[in-house]
N, C-alpha and C positions, 0 to 999 in steps of 0.2 A: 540518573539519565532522564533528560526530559522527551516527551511524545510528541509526533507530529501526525497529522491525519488530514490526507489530502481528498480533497471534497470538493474539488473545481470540475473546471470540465460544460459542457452543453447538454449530456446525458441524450443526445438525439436517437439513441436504439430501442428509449425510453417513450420517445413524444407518442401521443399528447400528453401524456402524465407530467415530465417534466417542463411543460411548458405553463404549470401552475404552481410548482413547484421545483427546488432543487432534489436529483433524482436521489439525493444520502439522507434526503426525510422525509420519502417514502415508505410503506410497510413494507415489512418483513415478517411475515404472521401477525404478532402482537405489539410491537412494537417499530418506531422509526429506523430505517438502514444504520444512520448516525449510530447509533447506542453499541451497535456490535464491536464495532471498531475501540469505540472509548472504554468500554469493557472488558474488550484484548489488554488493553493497555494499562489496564485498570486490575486485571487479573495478574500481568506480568511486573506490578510493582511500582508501575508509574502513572503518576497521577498531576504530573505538570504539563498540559499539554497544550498543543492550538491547534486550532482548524486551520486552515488554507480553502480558502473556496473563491468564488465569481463574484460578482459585483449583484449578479440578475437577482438571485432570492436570499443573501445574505444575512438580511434581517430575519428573517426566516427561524435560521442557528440562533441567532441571538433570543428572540420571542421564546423560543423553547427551550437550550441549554443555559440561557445568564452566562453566569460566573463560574457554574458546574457546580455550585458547591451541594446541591440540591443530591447530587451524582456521586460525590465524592472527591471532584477532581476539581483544577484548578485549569480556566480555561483563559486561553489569549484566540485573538482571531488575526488572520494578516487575508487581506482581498489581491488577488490576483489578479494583474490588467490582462491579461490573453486569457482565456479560457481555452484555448484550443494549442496551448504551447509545449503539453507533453508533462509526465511525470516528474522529472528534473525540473523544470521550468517553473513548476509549483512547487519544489522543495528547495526552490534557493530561496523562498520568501522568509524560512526561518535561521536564516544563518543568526540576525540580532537574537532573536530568541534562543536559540544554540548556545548563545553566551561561553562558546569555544568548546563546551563539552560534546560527547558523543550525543548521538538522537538516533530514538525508535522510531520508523516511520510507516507507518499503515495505511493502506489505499482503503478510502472509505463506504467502497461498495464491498471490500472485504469481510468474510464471515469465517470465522477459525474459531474450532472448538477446542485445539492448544493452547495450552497454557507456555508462555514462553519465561517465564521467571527465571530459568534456570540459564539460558543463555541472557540475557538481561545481566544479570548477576556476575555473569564467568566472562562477559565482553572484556576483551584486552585491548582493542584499535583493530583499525582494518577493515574490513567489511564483513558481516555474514549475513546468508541471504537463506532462501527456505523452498526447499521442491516439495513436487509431491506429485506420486506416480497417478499419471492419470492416460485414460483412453484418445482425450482431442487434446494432448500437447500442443500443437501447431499451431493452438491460436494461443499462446503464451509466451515468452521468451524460454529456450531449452538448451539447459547445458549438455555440452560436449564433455565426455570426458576423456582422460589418457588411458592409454593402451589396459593399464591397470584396475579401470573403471572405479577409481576413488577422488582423484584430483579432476576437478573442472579446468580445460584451458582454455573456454568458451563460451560464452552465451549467446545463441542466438536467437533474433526475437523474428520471430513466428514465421519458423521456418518451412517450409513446402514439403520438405522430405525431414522432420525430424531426424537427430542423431539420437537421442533417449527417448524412451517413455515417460520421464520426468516434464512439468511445468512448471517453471518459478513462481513464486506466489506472492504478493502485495504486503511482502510481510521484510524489512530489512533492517539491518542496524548496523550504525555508522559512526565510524569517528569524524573528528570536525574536519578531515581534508576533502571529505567529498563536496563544500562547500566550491572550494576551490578547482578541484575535477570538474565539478557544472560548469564552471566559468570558460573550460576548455573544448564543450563540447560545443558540436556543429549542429545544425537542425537535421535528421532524416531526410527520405524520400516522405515522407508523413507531414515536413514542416513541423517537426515537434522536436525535443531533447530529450532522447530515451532514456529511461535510467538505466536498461541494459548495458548502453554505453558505458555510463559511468560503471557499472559495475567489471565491464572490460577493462576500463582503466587499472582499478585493482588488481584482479588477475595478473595485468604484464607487472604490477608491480610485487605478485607473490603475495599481495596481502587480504585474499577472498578466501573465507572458509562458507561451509554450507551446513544446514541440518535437515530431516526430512521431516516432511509434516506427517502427526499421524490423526488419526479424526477425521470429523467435516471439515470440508476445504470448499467457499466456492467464491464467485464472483458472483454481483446480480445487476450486472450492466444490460439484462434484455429481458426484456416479458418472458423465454424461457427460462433462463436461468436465475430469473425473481421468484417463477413460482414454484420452482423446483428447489430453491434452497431455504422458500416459504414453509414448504411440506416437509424437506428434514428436519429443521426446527418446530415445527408443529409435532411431528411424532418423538422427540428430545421432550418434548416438554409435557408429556402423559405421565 
């Protein structure tokens, strides 16, 4: 299975930081955002991967990761002409690279202290995606579940009144139809191509399974939640 780490975007929750920078090689304690993600990915088994990023500090990646081989891993890049076109929008740049098999894909202000090798490994097709119980769900996509509260027959992205305490996390694996699913979706009210959506698509087709996160989990797309998942990896690392 090869990796994808999506690293585009204008990071404006960020400015003025990101406006000298791309906001995924910024710090994270000790090291650049970037590395957490390639890490995940690196931890789970998989070491062929690409960036997906913007045009504005792309050289940036480049000046710092190379080739990856430095890393371990084997790296491609693909430049994104929208920056502001949505999660989908930036994972349809790897379909060539895809080369028809499934792909890990990790949102690269993502910080996960799971190890996914086990599902990496056990993937069959389909989709599986990754919650984890948290206090501000709402501002993430959250599945619904059925009456039984084991099957998802929904995702919704960042809903007002939650139906879970669960949040979906930046964290998904995919066989090569979701290529084609992207090619079906519509922009939001956002102007963007959510991957919630695409991940709906699966669902009506019976083919989403889920796992739950257990560990740190965070996002660091805002001065608080950079320095907050600053300080749990700082105290991880005594």
């Amino acid at each position: 299975m090869k990796g994808v780490i999506l690293a585009g975007g204008l990071g404006t929750r960020l400015r003025p930081l990101t406006l000298i920078t791309n906001k995924h090689l910024l710090p994270v304690y000790n090291k650049p955002m970037i590395l957490y993600p390639l890490e995940t990915l690196k931890r789970s088994g998989i070491t062929d991967i690409m960036i997906v990023t913007g045009r504005e500090h792309a050289g940036h990646f480049m000046q710092f990761l190379g080739s990856g081989r430095e890393f371990g891993v084997k790296l491609s890049y693909a430049l994104q002409d929208k920056n502001n076109g949505g999660i989908a929008d930036a994972l349809r740049y790897a379909e060539d690279f895809s080369d028809g098999g499934p792909i890990a894909v990790i949102l690269g202000d993502n910080i996960f202290e799971q190890d996914f090798a086990k599902d990496v490994a056990s993937f069959n097709g389909g989709a599986k995606v990754f919650f984890k119980a948290m206090n501000d769900s709402h501002r993430f996509g959250v599945p619904v579940f059925d009456t039984a509260g084991k099957r998802v027959v929904k995702i919704e992205e960042k809903p007002k009144k939650p139906k879970s305490k669960f949040a979906q996390t930046g964290f998904y694996l995919y066989d090569n139809d979701i290529f084609s699913i992207i090619k079906t979706l519509k922009p939001s009210g956002r102007s963007e191509l959510e991957i919630t959506d695409a991940n709906n698509a699966y669902i009506k087709k019976g083919k989403l399974s889920y796992g739950i996160i257990k560990g740190l989990w965070s996002d660091a797309g805002t001065f608080e939640s950079l320095l907050r998942v600053a300080h749990e990896v700082a105290k991880r690392a005594v």
